[in-house]
C-alpha positions as CSV (number, residue, x, y, z in Angstrom):
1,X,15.5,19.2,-2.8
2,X,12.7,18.2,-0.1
3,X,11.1,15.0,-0.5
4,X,8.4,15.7,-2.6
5,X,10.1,17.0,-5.3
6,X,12.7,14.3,-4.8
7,X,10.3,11.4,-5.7
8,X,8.3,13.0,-8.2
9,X,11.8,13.6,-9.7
10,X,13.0,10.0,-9.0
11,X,9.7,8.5,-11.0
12,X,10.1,10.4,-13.4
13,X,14.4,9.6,-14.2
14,X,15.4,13.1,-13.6
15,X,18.6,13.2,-11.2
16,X,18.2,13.4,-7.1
17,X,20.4,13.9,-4.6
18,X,19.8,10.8,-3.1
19,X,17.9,7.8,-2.8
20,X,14.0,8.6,-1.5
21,X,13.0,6.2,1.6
22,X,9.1,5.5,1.8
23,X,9.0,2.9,4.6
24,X,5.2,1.9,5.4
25,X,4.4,2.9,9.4
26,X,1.0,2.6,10.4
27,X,1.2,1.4,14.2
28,X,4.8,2.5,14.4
29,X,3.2,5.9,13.7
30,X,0.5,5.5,15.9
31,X,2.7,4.8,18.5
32,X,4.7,7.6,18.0
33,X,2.0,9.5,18.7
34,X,1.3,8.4,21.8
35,X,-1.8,6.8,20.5
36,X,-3.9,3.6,20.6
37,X,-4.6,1.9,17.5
38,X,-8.5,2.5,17.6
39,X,-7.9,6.3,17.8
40,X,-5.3,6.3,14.5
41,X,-7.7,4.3,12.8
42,X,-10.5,6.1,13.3
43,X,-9.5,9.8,14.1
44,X,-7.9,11.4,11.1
45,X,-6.2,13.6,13.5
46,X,-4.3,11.3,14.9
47,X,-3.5,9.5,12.0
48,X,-2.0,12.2,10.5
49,X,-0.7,13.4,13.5
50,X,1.4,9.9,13.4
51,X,2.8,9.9,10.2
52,X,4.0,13.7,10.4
53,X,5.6,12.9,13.4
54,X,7.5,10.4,11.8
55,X,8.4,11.7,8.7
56,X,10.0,14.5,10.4
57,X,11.7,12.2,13.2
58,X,13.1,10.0,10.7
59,X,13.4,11.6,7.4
60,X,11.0,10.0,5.2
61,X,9.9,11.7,1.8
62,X,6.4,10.9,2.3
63,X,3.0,10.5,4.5
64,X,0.6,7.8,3.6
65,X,-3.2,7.4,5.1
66,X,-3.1,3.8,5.4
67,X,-4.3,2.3,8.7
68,X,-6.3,-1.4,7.8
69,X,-7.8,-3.2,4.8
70,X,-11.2,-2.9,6.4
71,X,-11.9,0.5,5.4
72,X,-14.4,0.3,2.3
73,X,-15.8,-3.3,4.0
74,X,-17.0,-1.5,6.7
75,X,-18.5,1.3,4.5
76,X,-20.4,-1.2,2.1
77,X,-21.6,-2.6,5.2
78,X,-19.4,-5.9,6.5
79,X,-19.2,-6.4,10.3
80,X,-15.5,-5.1,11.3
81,X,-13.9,-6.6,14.8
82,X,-12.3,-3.3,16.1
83,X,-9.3,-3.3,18.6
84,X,-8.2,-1.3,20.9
85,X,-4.5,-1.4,20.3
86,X,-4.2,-2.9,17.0
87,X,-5.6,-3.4,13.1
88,X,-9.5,-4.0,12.4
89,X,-10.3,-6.7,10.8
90,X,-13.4,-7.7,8.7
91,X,-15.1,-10.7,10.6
92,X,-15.1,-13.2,7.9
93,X,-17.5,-15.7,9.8
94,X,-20.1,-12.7,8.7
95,X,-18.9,-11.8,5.7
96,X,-21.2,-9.3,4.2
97,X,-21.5,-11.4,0.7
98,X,-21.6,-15.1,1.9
99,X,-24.8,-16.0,0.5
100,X,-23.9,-14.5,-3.3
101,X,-27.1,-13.3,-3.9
102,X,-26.6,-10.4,-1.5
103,X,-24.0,-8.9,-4.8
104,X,-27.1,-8.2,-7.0
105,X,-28.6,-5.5,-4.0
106,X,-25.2,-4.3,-3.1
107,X,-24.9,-0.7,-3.4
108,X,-21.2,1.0,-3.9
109,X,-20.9,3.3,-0.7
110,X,-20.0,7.0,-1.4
111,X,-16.9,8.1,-0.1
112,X,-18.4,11.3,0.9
113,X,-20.9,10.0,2.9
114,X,-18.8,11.1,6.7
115,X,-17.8,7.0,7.2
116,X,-14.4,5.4,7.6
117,X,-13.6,6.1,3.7
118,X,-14.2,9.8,5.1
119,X,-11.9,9.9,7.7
120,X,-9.2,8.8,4.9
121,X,-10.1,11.3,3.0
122,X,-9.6,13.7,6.0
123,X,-6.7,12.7,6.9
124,X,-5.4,13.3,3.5
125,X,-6.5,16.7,3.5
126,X,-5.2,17.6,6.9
127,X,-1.4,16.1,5.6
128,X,-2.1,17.8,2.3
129,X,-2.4,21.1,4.6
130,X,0.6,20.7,7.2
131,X,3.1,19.2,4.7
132,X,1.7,18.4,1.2
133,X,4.2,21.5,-0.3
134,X,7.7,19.1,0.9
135,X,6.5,15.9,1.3
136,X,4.3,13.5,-1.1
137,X,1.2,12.5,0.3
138,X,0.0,9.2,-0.5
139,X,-3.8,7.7,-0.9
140,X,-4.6,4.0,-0.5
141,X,-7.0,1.5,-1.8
142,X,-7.9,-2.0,-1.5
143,X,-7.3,-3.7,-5.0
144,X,-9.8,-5.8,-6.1
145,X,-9.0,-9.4,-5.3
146,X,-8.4,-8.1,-1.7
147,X,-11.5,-6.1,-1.5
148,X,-13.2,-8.9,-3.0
149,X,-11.5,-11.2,-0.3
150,X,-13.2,-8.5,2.8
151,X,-16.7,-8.9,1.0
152,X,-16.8,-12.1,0.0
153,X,-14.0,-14.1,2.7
154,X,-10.7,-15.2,1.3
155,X,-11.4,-19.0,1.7
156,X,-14.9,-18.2,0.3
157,X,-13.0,-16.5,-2.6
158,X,-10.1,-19.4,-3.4
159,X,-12.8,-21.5,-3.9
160,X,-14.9,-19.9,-6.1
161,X,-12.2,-18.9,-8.3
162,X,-12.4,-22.4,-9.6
163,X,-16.0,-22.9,-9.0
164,X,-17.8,-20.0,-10.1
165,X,-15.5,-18.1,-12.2
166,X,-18.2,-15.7,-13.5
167,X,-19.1,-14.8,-9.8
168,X,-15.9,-13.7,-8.9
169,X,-15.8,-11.6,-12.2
170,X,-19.4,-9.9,-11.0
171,X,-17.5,-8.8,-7.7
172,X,-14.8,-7.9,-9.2
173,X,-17.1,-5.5,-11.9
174,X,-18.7,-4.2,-8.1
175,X,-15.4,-3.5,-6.3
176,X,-13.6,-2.1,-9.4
177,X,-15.4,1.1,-9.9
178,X,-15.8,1.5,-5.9
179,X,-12.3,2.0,-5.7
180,X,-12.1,3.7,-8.4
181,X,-13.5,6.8,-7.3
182,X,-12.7,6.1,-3.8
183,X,-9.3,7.0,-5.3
184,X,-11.0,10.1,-7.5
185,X,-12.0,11.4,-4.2
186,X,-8.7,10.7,-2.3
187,X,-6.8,12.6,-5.6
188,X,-9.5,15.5,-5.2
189,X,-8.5,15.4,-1.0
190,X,-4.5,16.4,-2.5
191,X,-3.4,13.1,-3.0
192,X,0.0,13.2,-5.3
193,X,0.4,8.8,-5.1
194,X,-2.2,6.5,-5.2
195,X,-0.8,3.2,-3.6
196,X,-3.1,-0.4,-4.7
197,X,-2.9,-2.9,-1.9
198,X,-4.1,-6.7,-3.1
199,X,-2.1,-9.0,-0.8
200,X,-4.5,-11.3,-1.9
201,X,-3.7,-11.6,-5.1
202,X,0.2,-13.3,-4.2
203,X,-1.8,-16.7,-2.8
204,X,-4.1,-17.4,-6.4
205,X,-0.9,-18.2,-8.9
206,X,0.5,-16.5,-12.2
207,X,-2.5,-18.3,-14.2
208,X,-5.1,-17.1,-11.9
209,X,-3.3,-14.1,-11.4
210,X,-3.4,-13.1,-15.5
211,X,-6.7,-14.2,-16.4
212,X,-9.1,-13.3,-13.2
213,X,-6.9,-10.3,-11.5
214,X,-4.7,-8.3,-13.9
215,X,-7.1,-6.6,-15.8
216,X,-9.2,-5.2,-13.1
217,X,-6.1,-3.7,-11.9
218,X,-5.2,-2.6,-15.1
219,X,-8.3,-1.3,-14.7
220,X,-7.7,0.9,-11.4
221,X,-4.3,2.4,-12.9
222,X,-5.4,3.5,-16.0
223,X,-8.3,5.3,-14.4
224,X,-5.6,6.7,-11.4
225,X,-3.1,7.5,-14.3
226,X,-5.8,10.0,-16.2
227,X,-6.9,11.6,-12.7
228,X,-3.1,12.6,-12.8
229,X,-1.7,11.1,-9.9
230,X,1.2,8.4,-9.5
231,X,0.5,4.6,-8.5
232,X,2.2,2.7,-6.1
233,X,1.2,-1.2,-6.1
234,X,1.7,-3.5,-3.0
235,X,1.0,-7.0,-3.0
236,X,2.5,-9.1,0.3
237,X,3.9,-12.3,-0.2
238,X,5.9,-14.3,-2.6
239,X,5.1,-12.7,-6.1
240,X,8.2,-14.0,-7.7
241,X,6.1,-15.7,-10.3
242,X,4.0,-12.7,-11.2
243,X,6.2,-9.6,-11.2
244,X,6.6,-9.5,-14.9
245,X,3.1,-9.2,-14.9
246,X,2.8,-6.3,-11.9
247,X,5.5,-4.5,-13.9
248,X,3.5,-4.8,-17.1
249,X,0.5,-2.4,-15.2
250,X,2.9,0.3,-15.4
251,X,2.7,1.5,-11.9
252,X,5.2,4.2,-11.1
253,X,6.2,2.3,-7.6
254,X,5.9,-1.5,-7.4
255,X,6.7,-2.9,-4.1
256,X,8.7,-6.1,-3.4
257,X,8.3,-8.2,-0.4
258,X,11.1,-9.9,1.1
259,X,10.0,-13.6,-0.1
260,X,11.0,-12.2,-3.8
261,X,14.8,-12.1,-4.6
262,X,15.3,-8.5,-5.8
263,X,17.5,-9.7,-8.4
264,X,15.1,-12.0,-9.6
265,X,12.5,-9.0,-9.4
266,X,14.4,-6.8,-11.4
267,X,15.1,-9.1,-14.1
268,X,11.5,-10.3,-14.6
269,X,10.4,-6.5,-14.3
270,X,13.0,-5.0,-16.5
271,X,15.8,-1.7,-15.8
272,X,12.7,1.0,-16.0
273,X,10.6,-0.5,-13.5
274,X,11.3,1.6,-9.9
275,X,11.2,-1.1,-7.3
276,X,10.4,-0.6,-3.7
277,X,11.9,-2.5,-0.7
278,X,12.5,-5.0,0.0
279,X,14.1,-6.0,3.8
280,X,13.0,-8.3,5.7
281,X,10.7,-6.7,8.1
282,X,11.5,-8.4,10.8
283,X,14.6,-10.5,10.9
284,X,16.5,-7.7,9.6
285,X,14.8,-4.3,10.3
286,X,13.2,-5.1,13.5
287,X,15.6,-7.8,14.9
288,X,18.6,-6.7,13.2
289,X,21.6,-4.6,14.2
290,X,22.5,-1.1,12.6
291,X,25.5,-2.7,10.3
292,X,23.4,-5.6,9.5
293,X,20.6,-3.1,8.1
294,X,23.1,-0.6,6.3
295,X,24.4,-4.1,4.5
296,X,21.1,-5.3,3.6
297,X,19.7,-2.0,2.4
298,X,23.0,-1.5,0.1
299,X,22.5,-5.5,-1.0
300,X,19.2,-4.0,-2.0
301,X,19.9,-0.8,-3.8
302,X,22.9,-3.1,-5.6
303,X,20.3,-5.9,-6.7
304,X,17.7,-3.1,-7.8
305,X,19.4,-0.8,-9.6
306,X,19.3,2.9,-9.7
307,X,15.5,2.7,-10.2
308,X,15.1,2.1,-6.3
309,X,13.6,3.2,-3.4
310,X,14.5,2.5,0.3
311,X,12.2,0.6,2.4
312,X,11.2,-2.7,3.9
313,X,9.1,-5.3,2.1
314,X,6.1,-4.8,3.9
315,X,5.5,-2.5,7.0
316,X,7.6,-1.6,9.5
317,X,6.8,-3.1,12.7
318,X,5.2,-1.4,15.4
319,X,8.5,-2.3,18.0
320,X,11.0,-1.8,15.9
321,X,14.0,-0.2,17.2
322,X,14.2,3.8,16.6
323,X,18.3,3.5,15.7
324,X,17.3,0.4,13.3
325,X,14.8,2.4,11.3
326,X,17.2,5.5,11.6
327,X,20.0,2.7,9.8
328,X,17.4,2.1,6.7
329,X,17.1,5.6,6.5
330,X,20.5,6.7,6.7
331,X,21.0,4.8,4.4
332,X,18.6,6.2,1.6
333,X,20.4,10.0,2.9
334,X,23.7,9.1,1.8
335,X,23.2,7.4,-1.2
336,X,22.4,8.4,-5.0
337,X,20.7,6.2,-7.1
């Protein structure tokens, strides 16, 4: 069973032979590669190059095209601080919708159009091509209180989430169809997952959370989910009090960060929910010894259930040691659900 047919299996409760890993490596990858940040970022080549590489070296069951949050920003226009070693980052002292009026003349950028959301799509196709047939490749998009974070600025944002409710609910009516068929195109590339990153959607509370958030992402998955490809959904941070909601989307993969007990996870979520993670990146995975990894992933796949994948709760850092990732692997290899 390779890895593709392993998770596709896995999602959808048919028996594996063992647990499927999908850690998150972007410059862990890049490094691998022998590259600079910059170059995985903006080189689909290399990106891809970097997460084949690791796959094979490690044994993951996927490749995923993630490199920054800054993607679509940059393509709708925002100024993006570049790096030469590490992630881009929209420049939030220019953020592209500070003065809201700028919303109304704000056109949605084709993904097409040979920009960053481009290279994605690239890179994609190139992993579709060189291993698409034994591993699942995986798409990524911003969801929309993150996208509307990049456009708008996340202090920006806090606020007028109690000041100008209907504003926020105009961006969010921009950014939702962007992504949308930013993801149409990434399926169309040979996408099989569609992963939904809105870290900032963990810092607004359950009440804000339900009545400003939820429904555009509702939104984005039932749109993924008739394109006919699987959703993973990653939000960073302490989401204890909304993973009841999360689960309720009806995402295929929902990831856990490390701040959420899994126990307390996988009771708000209930036992058909597949839950990803959720080790602590850094104390345990980066800092940790071998032994200590093998115990925590096994406290995790014991707190989660058989509905579990292996992984850490956010991404794998870029100095991690190669035997401590090999551990959280290994561990995934010899274990069934």
């Amino acid at each position: 069973m390779n890895g593709r047919d392993r998770v596709r299996a896995h999602l959808a409760g048919s028996p594996v032979d063992r647990l499927p890993c999908m850690p998150i490596t972007m410059q862990f990858a890049a490094d691998l590669a022998g590259a600079e940040y910059l170059s995985y970022e903006t080189d689909y080549r290399v990106l891809a190059e970097g997460q084949i590489r690791t796959a094979e070296r490690f044994g993951f069951d996927y490749v995923n095209s993630m490199s920054d949050p800054a993607v679509e920003a940059a393509d709708c226009g925002a100024e993006i601080v570049f790096h030469r070693d590490g992630p881009a980052a929209v420049d939030e002292t220019h953020s592209l919708i500070v003065d809201k009026a700028t919303l109304a003349s704000l056109r949605a950028p084709a993904p097409c159009d040979g920009r960053r959301m481009t290279n994605r799509l690239q890179a994609i196709q190139e992993m579709k091509r060189r291993v698409g047939a034994d591993l699942i490749v995986e798409g990524w998009i911003e969801g929309p209180c993150a996208e509307a974070a990049d456009l708008r600025g996340i202090n920006r944002l806090m606020v007028d989430l109690y000041d100008d409710p209907g504003f926020v609910r105009d961006l969010f009516e921009f950014v939702t169809p962007m992504e949308i068929d930013f993801a149409r195109a990434q399926v169309a590339a040979g996408a099989d997952i569609i992963g939904i990153g809105d870290a900032a959607a963990s810092l607004i509370g359950p009440r804000f959370y339900r009545e400003h958030v939820w429904r555009y992402e509702q939104q984005m998955v039932d749109a993924i989910r008739a394109m006919g490809a699987g959703l993973r959904l990653h939000i960073c941070g302490n989401t204890r009090r909304i993973c009841l909601d999360m689960a309720e989307l009806g995402c295929d993969i929902v990831d856990i960060d490390f701040l959420v007990p899994l126990e307390a996870a996988r009771l708000e979520a209930g036992p058909e929910c597949v839950l990803l993670g959720n080790m602590d990146p850094v104390r345990t995975l980066r800092d940790g010894s071998p032994e200590e990894i093998a115990s925590c992933a096994a406290a995790c796949h014991a707190a989660a259930g058989a509905r579990h994948i292996v992984g850490a709760g956010c991404e794998v850092p870029r100095d991690t040691p190669h035997e401590n990732l090999a551990a959280l692997v290994r561990y995934a290899h010899e274990h069934v659900p």
